[in-house]
TIBATOR-529907 format. One record per residue: x, y, z of N, C-alpha, C in turn; residue number from 1. Coordinates in nm, 4 decimals. Each point is the difference from the previous one (the first is absolute). Layout:
REM TIBATOR-529907
NODE       n_X       n_Y       n_Z      ca_X      ca_Y      ca_Z       c_X       c_Y       c_Z  seq
NODE         X         Y         Z         X         Y         Z         X         Y         Z  NUM
...
REM end
This chain:
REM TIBATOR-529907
NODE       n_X       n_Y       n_Z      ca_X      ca_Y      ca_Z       c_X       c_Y       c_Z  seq
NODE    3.2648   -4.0386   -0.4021   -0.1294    0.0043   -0.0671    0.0264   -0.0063   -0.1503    1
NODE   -0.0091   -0.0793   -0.0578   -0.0535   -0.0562   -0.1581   -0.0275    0.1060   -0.0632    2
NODE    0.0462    0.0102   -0.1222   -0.0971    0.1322   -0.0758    0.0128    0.1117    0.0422    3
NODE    0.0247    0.0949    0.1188    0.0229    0.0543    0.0738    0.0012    0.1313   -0.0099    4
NODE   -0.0479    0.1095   -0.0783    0.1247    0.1315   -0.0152   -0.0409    0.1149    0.0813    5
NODE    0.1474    0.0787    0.0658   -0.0833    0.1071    0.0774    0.0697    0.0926   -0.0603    6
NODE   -0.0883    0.0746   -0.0047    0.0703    0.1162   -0.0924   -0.0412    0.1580    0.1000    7
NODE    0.0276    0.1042   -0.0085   -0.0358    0.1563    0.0391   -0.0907    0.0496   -0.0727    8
NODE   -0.1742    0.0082    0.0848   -0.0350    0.1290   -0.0700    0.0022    0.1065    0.0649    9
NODE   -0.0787    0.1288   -0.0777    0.0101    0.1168    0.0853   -0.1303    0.0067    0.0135   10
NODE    0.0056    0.1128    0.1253   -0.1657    0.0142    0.0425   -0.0068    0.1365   -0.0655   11
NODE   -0.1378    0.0613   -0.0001   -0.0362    0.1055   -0.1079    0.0843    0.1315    0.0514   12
NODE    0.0848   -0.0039    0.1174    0.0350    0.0865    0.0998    0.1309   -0.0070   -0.0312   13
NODE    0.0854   -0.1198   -0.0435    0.1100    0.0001   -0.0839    0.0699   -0.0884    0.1341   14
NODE    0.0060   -0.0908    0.1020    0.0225   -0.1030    0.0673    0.0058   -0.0973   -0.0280   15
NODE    0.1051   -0.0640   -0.0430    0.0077   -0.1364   -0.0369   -0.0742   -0.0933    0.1160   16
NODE   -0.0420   -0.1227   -0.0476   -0.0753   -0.0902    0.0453    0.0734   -0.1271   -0.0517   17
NODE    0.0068   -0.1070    0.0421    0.0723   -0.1356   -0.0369   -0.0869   -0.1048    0.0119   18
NODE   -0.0750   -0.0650   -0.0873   -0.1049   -0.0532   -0.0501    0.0410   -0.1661   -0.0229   19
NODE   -0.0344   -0.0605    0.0158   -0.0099   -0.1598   -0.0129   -0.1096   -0.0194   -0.1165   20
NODE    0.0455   -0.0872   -0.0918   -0.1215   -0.0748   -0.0810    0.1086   -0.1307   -0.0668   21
NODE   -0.1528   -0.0533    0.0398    0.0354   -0.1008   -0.0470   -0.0701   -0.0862   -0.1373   22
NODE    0.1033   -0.0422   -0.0714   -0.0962   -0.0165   -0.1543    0.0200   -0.1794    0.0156   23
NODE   -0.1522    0.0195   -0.0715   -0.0057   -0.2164    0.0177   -0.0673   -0.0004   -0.0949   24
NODE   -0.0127   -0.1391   -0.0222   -0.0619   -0.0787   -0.1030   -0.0708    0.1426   -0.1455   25
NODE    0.0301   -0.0234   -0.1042   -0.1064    0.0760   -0.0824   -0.0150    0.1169    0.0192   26
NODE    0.1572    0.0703   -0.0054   -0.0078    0.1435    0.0628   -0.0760    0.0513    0.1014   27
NODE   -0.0500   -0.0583    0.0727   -0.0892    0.0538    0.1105    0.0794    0.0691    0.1205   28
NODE   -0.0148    0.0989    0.0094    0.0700    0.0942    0.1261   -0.0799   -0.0132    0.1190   29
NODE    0.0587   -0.0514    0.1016   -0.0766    0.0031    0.1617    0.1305    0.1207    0.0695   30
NODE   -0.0501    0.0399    0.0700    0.0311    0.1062    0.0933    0.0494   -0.0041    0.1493   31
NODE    0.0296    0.0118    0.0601    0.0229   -0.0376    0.1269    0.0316    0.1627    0.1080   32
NODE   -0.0606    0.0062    0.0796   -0.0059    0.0788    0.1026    0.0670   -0.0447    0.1363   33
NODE    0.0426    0.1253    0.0596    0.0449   -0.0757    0.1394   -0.0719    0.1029    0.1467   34
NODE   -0.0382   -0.0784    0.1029   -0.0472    0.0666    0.0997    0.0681   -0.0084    0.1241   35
NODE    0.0297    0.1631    0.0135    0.0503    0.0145    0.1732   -0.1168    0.0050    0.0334   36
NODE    0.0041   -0.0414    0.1376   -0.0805    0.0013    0.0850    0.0514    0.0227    0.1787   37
NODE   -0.0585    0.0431    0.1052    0.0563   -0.0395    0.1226   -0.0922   -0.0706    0.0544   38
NODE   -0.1443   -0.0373   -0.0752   -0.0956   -0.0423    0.0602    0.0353   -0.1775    0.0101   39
NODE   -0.0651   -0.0455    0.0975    0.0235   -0.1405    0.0501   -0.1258   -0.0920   -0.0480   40
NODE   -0.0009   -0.0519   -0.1084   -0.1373    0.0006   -0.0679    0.0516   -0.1283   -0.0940   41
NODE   -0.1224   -0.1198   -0.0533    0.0332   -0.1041   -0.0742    0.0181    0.1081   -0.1684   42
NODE    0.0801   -0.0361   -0.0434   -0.0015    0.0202   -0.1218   -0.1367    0.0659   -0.1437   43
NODE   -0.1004   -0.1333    0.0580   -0.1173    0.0130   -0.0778   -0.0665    0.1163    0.0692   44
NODE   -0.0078    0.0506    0.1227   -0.0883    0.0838    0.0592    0.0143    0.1278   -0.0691   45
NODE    0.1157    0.0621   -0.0672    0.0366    0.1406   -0.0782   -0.0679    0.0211   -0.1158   46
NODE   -0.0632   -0.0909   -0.0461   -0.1076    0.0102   -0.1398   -0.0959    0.0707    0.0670   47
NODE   -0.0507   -0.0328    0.1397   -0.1292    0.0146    0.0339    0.0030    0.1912    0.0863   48
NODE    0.1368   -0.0231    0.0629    0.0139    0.1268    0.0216    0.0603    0.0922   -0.0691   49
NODE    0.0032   -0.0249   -0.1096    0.0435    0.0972   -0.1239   -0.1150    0.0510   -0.1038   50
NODE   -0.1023   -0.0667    0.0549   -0.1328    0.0082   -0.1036   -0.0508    0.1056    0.1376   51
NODE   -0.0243   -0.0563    0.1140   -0.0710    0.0796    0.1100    0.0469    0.1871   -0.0211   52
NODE    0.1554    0.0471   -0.0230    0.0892    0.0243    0.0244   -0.0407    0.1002   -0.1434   53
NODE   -0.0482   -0.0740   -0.0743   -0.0604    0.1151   -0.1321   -0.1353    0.0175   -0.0200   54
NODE   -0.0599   -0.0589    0.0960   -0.1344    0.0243    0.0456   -0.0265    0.1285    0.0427   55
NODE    0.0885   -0.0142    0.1220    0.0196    0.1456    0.0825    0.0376    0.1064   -0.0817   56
NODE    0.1062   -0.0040   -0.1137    0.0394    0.0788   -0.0671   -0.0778    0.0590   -0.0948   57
NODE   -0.1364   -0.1230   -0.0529   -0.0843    0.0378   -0.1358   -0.0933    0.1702    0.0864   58
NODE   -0.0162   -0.0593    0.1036   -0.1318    0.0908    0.0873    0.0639    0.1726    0.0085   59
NODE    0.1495   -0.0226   -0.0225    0.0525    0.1433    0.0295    0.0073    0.0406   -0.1672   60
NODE    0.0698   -0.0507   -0.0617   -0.0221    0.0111   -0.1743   -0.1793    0.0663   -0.0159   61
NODE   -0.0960   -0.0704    0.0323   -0.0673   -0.0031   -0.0544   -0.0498    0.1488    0.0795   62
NODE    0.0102    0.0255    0.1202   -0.0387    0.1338    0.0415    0.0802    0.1323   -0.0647   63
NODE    0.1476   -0.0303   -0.0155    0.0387    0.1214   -0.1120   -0.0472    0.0035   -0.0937   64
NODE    0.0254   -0.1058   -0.0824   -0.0523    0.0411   -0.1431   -0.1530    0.0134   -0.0604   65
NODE   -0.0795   -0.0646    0.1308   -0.1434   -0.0258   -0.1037   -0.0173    0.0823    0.0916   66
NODE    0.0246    0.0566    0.1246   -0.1205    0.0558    0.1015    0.0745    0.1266    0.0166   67
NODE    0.1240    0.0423   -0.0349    0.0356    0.1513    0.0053    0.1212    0.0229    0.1102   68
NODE    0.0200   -0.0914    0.0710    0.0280   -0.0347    0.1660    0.1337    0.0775   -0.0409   69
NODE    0.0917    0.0029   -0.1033    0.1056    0.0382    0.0138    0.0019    0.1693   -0.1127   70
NODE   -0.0999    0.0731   -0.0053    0.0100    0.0593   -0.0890   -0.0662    0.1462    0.0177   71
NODE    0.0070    0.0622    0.1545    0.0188    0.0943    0.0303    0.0918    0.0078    0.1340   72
NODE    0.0577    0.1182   -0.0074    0.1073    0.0751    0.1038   -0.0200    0.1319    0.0034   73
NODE    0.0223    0.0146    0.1450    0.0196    0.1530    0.0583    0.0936    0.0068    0.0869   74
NODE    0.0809    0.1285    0.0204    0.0852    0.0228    0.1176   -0.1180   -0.0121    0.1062   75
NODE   -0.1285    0.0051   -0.0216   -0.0689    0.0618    0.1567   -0.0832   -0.1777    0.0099   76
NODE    0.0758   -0.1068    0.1378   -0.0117   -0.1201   -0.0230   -0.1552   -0.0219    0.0603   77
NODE   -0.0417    0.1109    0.0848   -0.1554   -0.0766    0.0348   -0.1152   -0.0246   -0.1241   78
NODE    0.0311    0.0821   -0.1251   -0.1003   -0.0151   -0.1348    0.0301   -0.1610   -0.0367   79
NODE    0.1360   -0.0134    0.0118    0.0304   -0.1719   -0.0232   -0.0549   -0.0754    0.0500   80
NODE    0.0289   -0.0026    0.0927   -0.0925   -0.0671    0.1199   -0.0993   -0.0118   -0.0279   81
NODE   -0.0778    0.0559   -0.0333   -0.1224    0.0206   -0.0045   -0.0903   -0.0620   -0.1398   82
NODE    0.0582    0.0271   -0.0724    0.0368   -0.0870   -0.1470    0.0006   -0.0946    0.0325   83
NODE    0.0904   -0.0453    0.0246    0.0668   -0.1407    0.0086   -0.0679   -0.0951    0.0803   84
NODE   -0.0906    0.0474    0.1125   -0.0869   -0.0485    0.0653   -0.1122   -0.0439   -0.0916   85
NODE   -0.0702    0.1097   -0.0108   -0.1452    0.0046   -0.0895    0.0351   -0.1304   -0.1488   86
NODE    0.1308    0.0289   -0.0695   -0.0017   -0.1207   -0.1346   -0.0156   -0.1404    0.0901   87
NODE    0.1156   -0.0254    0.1169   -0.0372   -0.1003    0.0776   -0.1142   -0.0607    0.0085   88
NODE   -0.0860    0.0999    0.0988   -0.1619   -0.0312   -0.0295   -0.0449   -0.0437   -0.0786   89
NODE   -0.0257    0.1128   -0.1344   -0.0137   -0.0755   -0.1050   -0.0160   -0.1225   -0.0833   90
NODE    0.1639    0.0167    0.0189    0.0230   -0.1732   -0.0935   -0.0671   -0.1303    0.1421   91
NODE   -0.0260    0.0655    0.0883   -0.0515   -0.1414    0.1441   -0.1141    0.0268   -0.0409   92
NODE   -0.1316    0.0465   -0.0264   -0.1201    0.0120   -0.0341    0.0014   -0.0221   -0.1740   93
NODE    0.0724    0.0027   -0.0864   -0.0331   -0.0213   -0.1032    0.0473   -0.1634   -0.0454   94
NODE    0.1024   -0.0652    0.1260    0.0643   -0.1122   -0.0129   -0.1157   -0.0778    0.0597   95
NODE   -0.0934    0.0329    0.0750   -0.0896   -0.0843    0.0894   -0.1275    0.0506   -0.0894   96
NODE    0.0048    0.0728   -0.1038   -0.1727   -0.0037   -0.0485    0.0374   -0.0755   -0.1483   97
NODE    0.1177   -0.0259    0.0146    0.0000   -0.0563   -0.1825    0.0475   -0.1322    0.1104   98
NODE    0.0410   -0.0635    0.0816   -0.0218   -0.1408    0.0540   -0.1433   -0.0498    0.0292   99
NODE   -0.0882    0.1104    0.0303   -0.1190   -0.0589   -0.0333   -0.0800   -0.0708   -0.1303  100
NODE    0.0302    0.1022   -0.0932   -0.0167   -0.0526   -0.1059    0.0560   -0.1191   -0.0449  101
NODE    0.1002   -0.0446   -0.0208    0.1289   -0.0763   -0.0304    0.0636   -0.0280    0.1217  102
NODE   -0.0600   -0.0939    0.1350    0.0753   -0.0209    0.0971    0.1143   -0.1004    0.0193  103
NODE    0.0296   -0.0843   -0.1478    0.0775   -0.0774   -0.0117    0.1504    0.0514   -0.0527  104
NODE    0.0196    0.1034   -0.0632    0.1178    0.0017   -0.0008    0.0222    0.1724   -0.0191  105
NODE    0.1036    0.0433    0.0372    0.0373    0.1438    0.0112   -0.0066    0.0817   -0.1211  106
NODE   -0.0436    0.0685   -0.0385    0.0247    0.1484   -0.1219    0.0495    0.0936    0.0174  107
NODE    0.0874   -0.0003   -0.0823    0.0991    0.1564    0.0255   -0.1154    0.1005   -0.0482  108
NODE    0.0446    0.1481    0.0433   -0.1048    0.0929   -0.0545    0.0276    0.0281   -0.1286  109
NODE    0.0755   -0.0308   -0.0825    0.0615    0.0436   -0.1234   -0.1040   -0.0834   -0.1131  110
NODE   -0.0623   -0.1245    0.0205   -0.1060   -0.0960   -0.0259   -0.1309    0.0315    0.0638  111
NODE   -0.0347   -0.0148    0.1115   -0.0941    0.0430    0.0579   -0.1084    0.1059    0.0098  112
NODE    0.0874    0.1090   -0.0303   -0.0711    0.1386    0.0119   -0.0401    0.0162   -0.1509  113
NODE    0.0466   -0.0359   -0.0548   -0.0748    0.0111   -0.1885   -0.0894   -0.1332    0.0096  114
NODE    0.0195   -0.0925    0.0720   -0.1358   -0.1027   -0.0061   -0.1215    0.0304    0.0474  115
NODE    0.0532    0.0619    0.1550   -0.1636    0.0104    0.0428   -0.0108    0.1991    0.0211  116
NODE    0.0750    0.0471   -0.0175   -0.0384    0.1632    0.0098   -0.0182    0.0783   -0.1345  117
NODE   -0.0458   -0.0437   -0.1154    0.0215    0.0222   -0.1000   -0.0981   -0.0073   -0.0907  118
NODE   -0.1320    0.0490    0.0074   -0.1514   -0.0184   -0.0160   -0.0293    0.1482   -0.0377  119
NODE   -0.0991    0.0251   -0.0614   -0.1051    0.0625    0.0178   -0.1639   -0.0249    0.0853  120
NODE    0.0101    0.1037    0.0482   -0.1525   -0.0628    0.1228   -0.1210    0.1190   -0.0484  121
NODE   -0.1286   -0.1012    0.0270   -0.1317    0.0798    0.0059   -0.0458    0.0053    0.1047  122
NODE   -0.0544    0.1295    0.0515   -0.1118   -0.0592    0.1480   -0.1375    0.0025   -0.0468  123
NODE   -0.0982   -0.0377    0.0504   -0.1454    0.0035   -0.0252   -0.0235    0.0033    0.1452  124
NODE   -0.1209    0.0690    0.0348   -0.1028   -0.0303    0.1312   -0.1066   -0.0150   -0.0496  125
NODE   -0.0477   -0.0924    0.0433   -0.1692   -0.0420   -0.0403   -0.0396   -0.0876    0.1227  126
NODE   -0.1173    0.0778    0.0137   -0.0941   -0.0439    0.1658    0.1014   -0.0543    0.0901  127
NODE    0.0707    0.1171    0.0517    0.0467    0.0166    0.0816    0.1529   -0.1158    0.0463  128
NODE    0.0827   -0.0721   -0.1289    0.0927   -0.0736    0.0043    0.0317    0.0931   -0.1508  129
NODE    0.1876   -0.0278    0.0656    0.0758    0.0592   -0.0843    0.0638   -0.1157   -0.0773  130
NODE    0.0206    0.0052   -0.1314    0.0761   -0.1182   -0.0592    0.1444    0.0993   -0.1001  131
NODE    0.0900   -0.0475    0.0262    0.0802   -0.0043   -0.1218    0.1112   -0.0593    0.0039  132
NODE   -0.0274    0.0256   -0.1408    0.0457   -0.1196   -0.1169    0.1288    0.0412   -0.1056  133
NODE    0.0838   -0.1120    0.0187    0.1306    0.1118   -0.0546    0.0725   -0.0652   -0.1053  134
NODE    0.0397    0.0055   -0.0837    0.0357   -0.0412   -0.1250    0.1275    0.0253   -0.0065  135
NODE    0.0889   -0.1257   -0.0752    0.1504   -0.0405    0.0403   -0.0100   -0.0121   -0.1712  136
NODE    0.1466    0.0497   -0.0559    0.0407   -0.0306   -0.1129    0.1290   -0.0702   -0.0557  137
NODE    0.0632   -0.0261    0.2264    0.0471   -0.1539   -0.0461    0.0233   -0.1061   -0.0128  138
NODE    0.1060   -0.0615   -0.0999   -0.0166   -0.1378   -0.0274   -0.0595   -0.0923    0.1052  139
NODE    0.0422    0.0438    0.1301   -0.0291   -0.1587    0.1031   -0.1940    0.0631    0.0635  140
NODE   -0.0316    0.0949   -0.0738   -0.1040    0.0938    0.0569   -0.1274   -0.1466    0.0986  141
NODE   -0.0391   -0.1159   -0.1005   -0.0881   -0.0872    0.0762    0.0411   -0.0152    0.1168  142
NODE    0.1272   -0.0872    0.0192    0.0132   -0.0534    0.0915    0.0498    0.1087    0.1427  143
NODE    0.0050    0.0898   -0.0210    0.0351    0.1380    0.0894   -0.1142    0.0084    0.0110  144
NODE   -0.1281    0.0379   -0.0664   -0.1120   -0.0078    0.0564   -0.0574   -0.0761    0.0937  145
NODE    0.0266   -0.1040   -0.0113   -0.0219   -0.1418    0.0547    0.0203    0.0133    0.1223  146
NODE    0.1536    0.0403    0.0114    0.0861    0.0073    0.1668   -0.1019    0.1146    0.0254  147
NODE   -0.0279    0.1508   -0.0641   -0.0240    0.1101    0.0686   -0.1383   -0.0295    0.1027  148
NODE   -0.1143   -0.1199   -0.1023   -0.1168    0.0040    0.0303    0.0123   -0.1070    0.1376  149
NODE    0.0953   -0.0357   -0.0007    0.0595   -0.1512    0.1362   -0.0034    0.0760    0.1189  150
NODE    0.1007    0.1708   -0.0282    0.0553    0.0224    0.1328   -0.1991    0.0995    0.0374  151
NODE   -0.0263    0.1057   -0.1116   -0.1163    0.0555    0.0346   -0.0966   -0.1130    0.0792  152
NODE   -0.0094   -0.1038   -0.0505   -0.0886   -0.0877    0.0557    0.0283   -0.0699    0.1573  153
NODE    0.1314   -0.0008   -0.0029    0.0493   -0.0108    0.1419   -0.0389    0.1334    0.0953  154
NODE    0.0635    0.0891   -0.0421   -0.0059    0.1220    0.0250   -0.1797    0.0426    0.0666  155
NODE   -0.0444   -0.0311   -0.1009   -0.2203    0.0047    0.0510   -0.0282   -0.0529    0.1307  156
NODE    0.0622   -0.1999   -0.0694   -0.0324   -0.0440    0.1068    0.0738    0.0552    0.1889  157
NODE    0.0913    0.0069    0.0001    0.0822    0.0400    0.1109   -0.0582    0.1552    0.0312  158
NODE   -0.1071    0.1160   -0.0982   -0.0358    0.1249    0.0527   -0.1960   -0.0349    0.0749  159
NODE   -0.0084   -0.1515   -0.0605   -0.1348   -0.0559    0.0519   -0.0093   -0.0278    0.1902  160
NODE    0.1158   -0.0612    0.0288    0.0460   -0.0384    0.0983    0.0626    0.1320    0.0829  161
NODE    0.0225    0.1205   -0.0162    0.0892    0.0633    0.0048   -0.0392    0.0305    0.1605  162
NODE   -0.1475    0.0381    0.0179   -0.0499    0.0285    0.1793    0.0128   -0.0965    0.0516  163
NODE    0.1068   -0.0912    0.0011   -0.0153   -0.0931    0.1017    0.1746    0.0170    0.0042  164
NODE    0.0232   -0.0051   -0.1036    0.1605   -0.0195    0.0364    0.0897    0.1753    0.0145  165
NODE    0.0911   -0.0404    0.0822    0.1279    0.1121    0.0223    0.0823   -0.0032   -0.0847  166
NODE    0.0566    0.1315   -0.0391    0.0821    0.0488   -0.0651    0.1249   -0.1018   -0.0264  167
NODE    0.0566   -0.0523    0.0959    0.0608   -0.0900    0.0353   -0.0477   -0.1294   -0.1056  168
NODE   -0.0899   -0.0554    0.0787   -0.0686   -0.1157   -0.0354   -0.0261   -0.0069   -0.1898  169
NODE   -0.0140    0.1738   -0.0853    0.0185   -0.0163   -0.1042    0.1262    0.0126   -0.0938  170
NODE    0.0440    0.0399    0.1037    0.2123    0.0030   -0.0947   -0.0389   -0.1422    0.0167  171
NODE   -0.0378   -0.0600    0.0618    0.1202   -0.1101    0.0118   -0.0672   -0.0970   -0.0630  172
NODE   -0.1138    0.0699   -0.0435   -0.0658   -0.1402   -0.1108    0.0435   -0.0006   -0.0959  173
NODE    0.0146    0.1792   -0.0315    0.0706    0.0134   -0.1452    0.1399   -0.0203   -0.0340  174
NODE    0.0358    0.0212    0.1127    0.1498   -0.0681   -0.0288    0.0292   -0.1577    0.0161  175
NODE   -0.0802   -0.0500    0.0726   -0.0202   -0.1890   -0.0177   -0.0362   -0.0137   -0.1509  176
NODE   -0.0618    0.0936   -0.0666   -0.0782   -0.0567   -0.1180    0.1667    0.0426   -0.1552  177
NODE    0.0481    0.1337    0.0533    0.0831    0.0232   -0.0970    0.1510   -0.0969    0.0333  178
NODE    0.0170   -0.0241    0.0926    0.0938   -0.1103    0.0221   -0.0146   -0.1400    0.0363  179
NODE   -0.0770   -0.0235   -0.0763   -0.0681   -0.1658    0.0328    0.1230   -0.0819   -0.0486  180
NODE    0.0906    0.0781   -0.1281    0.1066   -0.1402   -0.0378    0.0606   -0.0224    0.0859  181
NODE    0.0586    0.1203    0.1684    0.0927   -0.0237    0.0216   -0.0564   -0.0897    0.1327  182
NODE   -0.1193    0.0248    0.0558   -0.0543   -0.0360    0.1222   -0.0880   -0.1512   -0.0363  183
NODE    0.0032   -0.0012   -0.0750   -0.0262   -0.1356   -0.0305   -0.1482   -0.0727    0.0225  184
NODE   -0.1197    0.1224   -0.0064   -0.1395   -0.0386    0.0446   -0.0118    0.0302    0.1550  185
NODE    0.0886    0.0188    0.0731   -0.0165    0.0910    0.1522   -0.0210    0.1492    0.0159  186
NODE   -0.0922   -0.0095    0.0836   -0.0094    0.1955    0.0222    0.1185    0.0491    0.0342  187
NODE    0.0177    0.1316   -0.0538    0.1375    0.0830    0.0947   -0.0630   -0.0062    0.1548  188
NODE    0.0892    0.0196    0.0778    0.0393   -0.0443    0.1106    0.0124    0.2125    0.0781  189
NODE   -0.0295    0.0014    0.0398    0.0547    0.1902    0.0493    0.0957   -0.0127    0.0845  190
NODE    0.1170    0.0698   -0.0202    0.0902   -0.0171    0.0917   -0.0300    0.0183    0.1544  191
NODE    0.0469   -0.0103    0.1154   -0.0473    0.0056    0.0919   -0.0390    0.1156    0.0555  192
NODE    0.0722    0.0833   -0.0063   -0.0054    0.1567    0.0007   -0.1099    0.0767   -0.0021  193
NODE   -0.0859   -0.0737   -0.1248   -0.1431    0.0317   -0.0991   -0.1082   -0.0385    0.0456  194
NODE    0.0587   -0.1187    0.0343   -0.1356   -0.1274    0.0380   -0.0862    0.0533    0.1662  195
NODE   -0.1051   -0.0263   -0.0472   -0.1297    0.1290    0.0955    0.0095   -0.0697    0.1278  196
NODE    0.0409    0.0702    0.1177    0.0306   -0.0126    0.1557   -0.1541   -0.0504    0.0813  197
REM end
């Protein structure tokens, strides 16, 4: 290899590492990596499962650090449990009411929860309907309105209909409606298990 130099670095742990770079044209440094693998796979397919692969990884990141997931302990493990359950929940009901709003692409809660939980609210009752009205001071405040008044308005319509349809019959609108990017304009489907005998 041309240009070639490999030299030793250390890792922050004090392990040498033996590094390839390669320098071309106009000082430009390219890099080069190497992959074990045992998997039996074309070459190009490891981009795709290396992205999947930190997909999986963002969802656990994102439950320690934004949602708490890693940030209580006890010797006594059923309080864990129990914890650890309930943030679960959580982040699954707060991941499916901010896909309503925004059903096109995912929000971490670290963005999310200062977009749309982050208001001041009024109530009023007058002849017998309650209104309120809640005031956002931030930056993206319109267009969060926008989504909030999308899902409430979904939300009406689907409590208009509500004596006719099953419990059932309304998860699964609302979850057809908060995962429309991935289902592609098809209703969810109930697994079989679910689906009424």
């Amino acid at each position: 290899m041309k240009g070639a130099v490999g030299f030793a670095e250390s890792e922050p742990n004090g392990t040498p590492q033996l590094s390839f770079v390669e320098i071309g044209e106009a000082a430009e440094l390219y890099e080069y990596s190497v992959l074990v693998t045992s998997l039996d796979e074309q070459t190009d397919a490891f981009g795709q499962l290396y992205r999947d692969r930190g997909d999986g990884e963002n969802l656990f990141d994102e439950m320690k650090n934004q949602w708490g997931w890693g940030g209580f302990t006890t010797h006594n493990l059923a309080p864990c449990r129990v914890a650890a359950r309930l943030l679960a929940l959580f982040h699954d009901w707060w991941n499916i009411f901010v896909r309503l709003a925004d059903p096109e692409r995912h929000r971490e809660a670290i963005t999310s929860r200062p977009l749309f939980l982050t208001a001041i609210a009024t109530r009023t009752r007058h002849a017998r309907q309650t209104t309120i009205r809640a005031t956002s001071a931030h930056a993206k405040a319109e267009p969060a309105a926008r989504a909030l008044a999308a899902v409430a308005a979904f939300l009406r319509g689907l409590a208009s209909t509500a004596e006719q349809s099953t419990r059932l019959q309304k998860w699964r609108a609302i979850l057809s409606r908060a995962f429309q990017a991935f289902l592609n304009g098809r209703l969810l489907r109930p697994p079989p298990r679910l689906a009424p005998s």
